[in-house]
C-alpha positions as CSV (number, residue, x, y, z in Angstrom):
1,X,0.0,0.0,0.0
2,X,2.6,2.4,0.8
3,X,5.0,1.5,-2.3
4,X,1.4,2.3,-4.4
5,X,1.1,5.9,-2.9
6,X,4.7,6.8,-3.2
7,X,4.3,5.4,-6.5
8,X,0.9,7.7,-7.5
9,X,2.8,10.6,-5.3
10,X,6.3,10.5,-7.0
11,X,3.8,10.5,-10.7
12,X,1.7,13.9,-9.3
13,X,4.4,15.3,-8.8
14,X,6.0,14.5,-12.0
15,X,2.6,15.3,-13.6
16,X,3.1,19.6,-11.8
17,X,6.6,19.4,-13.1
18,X,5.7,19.3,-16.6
19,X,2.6,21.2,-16.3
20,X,4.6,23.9,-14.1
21,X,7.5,23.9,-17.7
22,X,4.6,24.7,-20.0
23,X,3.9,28.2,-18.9
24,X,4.5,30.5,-21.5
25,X,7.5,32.9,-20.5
26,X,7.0,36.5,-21.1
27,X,7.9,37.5,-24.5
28,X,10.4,40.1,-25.4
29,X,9.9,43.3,-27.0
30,X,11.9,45.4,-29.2
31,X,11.2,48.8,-31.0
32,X,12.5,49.9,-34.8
33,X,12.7,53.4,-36.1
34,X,10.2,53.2,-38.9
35,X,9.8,56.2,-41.7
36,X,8.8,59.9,-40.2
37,X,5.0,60.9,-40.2
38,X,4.5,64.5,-41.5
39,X,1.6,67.1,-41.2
40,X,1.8,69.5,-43.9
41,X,1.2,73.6,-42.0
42,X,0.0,76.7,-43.1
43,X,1.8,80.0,-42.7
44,X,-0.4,80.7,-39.2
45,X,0.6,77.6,-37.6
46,X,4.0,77.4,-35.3
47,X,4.7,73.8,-35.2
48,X,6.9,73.8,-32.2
49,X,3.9,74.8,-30.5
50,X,1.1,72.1,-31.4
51,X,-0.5,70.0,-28.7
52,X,-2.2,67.2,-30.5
53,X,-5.0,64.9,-29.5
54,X,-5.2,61.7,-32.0
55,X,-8.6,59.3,-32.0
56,X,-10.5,57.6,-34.2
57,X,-14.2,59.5,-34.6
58,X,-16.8,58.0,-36.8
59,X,-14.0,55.2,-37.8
60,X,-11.3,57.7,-39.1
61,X,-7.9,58.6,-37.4
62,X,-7.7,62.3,-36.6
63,X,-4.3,64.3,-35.9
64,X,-6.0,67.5,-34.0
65,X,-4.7,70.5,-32.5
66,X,-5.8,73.9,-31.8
67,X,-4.2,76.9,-33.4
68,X,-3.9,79.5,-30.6
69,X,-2.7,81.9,-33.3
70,X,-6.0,82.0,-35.1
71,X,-7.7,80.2,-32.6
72,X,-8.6,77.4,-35.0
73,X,-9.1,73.7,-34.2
74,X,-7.1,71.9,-37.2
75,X,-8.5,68.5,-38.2
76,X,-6.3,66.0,-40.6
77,X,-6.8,63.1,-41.4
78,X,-4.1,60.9,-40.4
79,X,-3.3,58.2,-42.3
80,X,-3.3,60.7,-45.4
81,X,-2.1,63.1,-43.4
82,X,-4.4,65.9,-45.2
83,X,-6.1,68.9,-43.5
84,X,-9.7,68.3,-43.4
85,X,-11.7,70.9,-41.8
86,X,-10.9,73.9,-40.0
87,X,-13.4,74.9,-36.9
88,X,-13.7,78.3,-35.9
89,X,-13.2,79.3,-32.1
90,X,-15.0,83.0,-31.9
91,X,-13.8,85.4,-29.3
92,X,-16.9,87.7,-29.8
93,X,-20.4,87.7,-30.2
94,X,-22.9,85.4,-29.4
95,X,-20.5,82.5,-29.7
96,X,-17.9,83.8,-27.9
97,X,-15.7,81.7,-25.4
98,X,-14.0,83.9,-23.2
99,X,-10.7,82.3,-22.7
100,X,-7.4,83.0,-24.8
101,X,-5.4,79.5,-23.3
102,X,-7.8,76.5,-22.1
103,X,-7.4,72.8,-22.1
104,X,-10.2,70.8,-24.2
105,X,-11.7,67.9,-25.5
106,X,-13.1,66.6,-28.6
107,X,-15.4,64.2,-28.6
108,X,-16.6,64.5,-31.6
109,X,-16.4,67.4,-34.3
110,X,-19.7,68.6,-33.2
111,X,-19.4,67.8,-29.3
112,X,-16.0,69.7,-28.5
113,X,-15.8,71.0,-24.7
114,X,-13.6,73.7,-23.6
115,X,-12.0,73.7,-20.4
116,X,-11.0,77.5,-19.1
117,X,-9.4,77.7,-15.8
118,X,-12.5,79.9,-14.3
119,X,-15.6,78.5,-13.7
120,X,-17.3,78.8,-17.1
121,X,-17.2,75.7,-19.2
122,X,-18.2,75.8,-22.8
123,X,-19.7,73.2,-25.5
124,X,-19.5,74.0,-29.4
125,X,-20.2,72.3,-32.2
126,X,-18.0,72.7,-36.1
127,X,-19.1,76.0,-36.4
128,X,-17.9,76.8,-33.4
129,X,-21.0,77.4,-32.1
130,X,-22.0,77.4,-28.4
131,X,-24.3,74.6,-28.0
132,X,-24.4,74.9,-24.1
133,X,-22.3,76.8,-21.8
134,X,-22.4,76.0,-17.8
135,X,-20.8,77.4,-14.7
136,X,-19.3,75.5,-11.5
137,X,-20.1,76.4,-8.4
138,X,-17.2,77.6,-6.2
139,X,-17.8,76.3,-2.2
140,X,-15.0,77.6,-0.8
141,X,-13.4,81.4,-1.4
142,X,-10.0,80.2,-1.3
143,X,-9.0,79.4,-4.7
144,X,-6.9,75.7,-4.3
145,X,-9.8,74.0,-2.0
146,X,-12.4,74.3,-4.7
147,X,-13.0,71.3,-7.3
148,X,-12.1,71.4,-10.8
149,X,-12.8,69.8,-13.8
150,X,-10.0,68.0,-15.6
151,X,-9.3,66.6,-19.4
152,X,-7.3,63.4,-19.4
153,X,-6.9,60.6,-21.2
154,X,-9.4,58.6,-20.1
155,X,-12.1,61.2,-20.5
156,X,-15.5,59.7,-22.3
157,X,-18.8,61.4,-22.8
158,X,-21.7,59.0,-22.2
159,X,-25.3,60.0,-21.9
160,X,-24.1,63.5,-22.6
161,X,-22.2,63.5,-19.5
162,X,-18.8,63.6,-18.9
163,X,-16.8,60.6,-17.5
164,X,-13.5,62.7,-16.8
165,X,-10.5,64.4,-14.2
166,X,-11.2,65.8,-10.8
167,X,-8.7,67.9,-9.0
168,X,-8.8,69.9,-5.6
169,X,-5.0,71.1,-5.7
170,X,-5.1,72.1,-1.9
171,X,-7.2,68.4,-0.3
172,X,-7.4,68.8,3.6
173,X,-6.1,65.4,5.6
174,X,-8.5,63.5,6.7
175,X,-11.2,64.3,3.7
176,X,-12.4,62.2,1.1
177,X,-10.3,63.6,-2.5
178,X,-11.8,61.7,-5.5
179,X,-9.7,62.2,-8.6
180,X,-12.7,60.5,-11.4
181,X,-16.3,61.5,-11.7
182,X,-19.2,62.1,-14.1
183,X,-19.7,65.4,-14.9
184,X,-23.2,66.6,-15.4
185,X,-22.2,69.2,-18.2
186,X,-25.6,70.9,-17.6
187,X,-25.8,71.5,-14.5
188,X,-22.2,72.4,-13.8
189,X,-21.6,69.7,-11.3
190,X,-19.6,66.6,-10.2
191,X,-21.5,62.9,-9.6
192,X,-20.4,59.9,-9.3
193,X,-17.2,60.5,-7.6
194,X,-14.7,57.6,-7.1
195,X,-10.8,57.0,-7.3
196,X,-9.8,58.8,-4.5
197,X,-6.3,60.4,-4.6
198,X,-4.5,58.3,-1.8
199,X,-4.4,54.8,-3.6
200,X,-2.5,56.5,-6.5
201,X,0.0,58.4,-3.9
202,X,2.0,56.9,-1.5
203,X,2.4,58.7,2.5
204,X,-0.7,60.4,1.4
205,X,-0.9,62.4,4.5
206,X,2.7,63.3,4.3
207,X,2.1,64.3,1.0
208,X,-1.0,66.5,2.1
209,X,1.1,68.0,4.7
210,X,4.1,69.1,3.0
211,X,1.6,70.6,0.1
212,X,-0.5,72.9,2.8
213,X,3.2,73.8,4.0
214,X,4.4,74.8,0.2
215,X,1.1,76.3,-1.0
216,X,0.8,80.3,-0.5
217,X,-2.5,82.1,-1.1
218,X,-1.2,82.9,-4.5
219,X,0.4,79.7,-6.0
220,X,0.6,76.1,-5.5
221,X,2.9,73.5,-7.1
222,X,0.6,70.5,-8.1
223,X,1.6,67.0,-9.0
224,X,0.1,65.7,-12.0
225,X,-2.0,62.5,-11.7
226,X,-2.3,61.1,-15.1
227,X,-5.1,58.9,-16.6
228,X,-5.8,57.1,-19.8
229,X,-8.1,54.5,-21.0
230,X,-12.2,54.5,-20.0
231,X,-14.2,53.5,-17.3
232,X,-14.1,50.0,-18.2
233,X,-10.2,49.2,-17.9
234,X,-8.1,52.6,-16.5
235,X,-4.7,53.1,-15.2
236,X,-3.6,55.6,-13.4
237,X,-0.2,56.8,-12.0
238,X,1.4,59.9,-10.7
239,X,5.1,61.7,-11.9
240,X,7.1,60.1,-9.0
241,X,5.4,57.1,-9.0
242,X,7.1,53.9,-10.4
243,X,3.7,51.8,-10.2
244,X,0.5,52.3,-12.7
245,X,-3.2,51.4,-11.0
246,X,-5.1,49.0,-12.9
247,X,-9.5,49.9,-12.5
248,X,-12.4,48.1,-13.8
249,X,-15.6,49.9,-13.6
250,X,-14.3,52.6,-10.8
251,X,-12.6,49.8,-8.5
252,X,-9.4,49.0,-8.3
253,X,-7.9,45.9,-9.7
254,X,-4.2,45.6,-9.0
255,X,-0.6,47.6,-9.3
256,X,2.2,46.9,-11.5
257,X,5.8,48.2,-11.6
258,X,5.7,49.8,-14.3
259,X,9.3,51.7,-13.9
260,X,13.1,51.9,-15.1
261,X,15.4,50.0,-13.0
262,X,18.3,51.7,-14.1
263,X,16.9,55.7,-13.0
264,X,15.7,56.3,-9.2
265,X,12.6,58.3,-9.4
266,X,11.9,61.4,-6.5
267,X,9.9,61.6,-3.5
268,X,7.1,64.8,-3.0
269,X,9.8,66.7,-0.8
270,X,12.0,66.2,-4.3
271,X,9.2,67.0,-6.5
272,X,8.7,70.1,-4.8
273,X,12.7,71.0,-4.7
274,X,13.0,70.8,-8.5
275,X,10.9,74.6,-8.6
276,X,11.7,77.7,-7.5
277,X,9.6,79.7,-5.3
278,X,9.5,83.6,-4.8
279,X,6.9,85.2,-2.9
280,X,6.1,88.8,-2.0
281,X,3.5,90.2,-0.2
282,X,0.8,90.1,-3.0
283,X,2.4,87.8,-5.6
284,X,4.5,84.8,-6.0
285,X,6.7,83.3,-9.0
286,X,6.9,79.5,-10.0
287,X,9.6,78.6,-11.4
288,X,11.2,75.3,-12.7
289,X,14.8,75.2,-11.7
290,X,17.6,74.4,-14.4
291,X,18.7,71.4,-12.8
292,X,16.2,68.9,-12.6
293,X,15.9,65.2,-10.8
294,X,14.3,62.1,-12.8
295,X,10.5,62.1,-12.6
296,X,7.8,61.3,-15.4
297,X,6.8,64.2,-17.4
298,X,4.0,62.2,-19.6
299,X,1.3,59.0,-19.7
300,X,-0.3,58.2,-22.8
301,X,-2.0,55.3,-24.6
302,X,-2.0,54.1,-27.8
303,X,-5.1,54.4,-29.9
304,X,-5.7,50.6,-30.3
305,X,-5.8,50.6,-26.7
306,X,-3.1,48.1,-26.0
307,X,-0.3,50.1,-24.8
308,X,0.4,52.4,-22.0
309,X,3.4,54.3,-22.4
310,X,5.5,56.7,-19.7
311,X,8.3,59.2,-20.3
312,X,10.6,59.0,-17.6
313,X,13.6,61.7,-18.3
314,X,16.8,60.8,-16.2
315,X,17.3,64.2,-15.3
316,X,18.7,67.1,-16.6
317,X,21.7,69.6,-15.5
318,X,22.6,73.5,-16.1
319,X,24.5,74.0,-18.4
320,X,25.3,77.4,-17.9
321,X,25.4,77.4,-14.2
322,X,22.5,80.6,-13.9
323,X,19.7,78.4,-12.8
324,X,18.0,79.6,-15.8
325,X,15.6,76.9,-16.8
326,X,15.8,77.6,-20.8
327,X,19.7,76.5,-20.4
328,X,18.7,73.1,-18.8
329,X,20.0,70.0,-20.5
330,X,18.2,66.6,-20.7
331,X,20.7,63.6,-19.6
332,X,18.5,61.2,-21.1
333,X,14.9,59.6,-21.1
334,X,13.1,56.4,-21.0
335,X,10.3,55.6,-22.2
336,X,8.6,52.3,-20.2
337,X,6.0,50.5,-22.6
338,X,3.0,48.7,-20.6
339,X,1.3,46.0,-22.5
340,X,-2.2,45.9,-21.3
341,X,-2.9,42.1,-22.2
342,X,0.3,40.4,-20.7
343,X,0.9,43.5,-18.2
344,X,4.5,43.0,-18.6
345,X,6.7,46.5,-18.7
346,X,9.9,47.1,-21.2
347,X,12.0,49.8,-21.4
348,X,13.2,51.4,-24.4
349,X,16.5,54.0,-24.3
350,X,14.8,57.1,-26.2
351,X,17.5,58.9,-28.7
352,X,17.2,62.0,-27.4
353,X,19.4,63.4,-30.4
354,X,16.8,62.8,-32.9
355,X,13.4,63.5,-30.9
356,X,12.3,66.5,-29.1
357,X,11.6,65.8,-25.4
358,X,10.2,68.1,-22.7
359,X,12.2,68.3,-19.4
360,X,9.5,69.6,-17.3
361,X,6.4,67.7,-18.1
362,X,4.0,67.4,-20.7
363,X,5.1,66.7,-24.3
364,X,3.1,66.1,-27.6
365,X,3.4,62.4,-27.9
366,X,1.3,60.1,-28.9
367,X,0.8,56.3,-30.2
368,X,-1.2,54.8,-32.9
369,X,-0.8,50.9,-34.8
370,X,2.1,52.8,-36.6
371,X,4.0,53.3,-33.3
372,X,5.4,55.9,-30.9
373,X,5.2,59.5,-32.3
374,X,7.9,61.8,-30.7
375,X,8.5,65.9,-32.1
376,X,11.4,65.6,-34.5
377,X,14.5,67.3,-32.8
378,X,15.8,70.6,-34.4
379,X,13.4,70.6,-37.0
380,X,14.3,73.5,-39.7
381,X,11.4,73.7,-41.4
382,X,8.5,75.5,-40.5
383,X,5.7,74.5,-42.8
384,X,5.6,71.0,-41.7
385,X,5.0,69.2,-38.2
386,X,7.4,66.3,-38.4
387,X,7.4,63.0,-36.0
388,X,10.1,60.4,-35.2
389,X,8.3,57.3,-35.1
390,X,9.6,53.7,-32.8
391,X,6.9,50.7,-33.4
392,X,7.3,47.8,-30.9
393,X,6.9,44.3,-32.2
């Protein structure tokens, strides 16, 4: 009897071993330089200054971007790469959206919401007219406590509302801080709320603290929180944070390093260091120092939605030794590619000699089937917008 057991034991385990060697291992990613993509510009457009948002609407890839020159909204094509329609922004008359710099987001040619920093939100349509225009409701007289709405790239419309970004850029410890919500676009309010900011933000209280300490009743230095996908599948991440937040449905799923071995990321006491802060007694400038630590400057996904990509710059030094930020000097930049199906993170070496990367956040880059679209790097001419392209295979 006990010769048949060890017998049926020594076979089970036999039987794991194999099973155990059959696991797929993770497979290995490499990226390729493939040919440039080029938008053809007019003599109004600067095209070190366009901040494009690429999606497909009605099944065809757009490249847009708005003209702050004209105050145009510029819609191409992409895969042609041809301008297609020009909308109309009016800063007068009855259509007139009082705001010279705004975020916004097209949902459609004929749904596009504008985003000014005051408490007027707009809707127009590809006339540019105003469909609908609403106004938040500020609860608190002190600037920083009150909410605000925020464009991101996870930001949907459904029902006519808005699934998007929440921000209070002064929370108070102790209370609730969602960073998601549905915006009810006519009646100028938040529902819905869920995502709060400490599961994205580690020492959440410490990070709350040394905010309150830094903030004046002027200016405050915020951290982005960055968001892309939808409701259905989201992640969400933070500039110092070496981990992206997987949610389903507004609940959180699971974390995944999604980082750079190689490059040490900053704490909030670090984030904050990297600016300059003068105050007086009824003012206060913020400014990014020359010299700058490694921290993520951007979060984007591709358009097939099966990549999420970070910039992660290694840092950058003065090069003149004035503290002047226009004479800082990238070291060098990663950029950490998240595959959504296997969940497995690679990191690419970006050539910072042939693509134009911004040192202190932001950047125009985006992702479609055709890969990675960086800014071209010293680009001479100025009636074209050209992009360095890297597809991962």
């Amino acid at each position: 009897m006990n010769k048949l057991f060890g017998l049926l034991l020594l076979m089970m385990l036999c039987f794991s071993c194999k099973t155990e060697n059959k696991s797929p291992e993770a497979k290995v990613y490499q990226w390729a330089a493939q040919a440039d993509k080029v938008f053809s510009l007019d003599d109004q457009t600067a095209f070190n200054l366009i901040q494009p948002q690429v999606k497909y609407i009605d099944g065809t890839l757009l490249y847009m971007f708005r003209n702050r020159a004209n105050n145009q909204f510029y819609i191409y094509e992409y895969a042609s790469g041809e301008l297609k329609k020009n909308i109309q922004i009016y800063k007068e008359g009855p259509n007139q959206v009082q705001a010279n710099l705004f975020p916004y987001y097209i949902h459609t040619l004929d749904s596009i919401y504008i985003n000014p920093y005051g408490n007027i939100k707009y809707l127009i349509n590809s006339q540019g007219e105003v469909i609908q225009k609403t106004e938040m409701e500020s609860e608190s007289d002190k600037v920083f406590e009150n909410e605000k709405l925020v464009f991101d790239g996870a930001t949907t419309v459904e029902e006519g509302k808005l699934l998007t970004g929440r921000r209070v850029e002064l929370p108070k410890r102790g209370v609730s801080n969602p960073l998601r919500g549905t915006f009810d676009f006519t009646k100028g309010v938040f529902e819905n709320l869920y995502l709060e900011e400490e599961v994205v933000i580690e020492n959440y209280d410490d990070y709350v603290d040394r905010l309150t300490r830094s903030a004046s009743p002027f200016g405050i230095i915020t951290m982005k929180k960055f968001a892309v996908g939808n409701d259905d599948q989201l992640f969400a991440s933070t500039q110092i944070n070496d981990s992206i937040y997987e949610f389903k449905k507004g609940q959180f799923v699971q974390a995944y390093y999604a980082g750079d071995p190689a490059t040490n990321t900053i704490n909030f006491q670090g984030y904050l260091d990297k600016t300059n802060v003068e105050t007086t007694a009824n003012s206060i400038s913020i400014m990014s120092k020359a010299e700058q630590p490694p921290f993520y400057t951007a979060m984007f996904m591709d358009t097939e939605k099966e990549w999420v990509y970070r910039v992660l710059i290694h840092g950058a030094k003065d090069s003149k030794g004035n503290d002047d930020f226009r004479d800082s000097e990238l070291i060098g930049a990663s950029l950490i590619a998240f595959n959504v199906k296997d969940k497995s993170s690679t990191v690419f070496s970006i050539p910072i000699d042939q693509v134009d990367i911004n040192t202190f956040g932001g950047g125009a880059y985006f992702a479609t089937a055709e890969g990675v679209h960086f800014p071209a790097k010293d680009q001479e001419v100025e009636s074209e917008k050209r992009y360095k392209v890297f597809k991962i295979e």
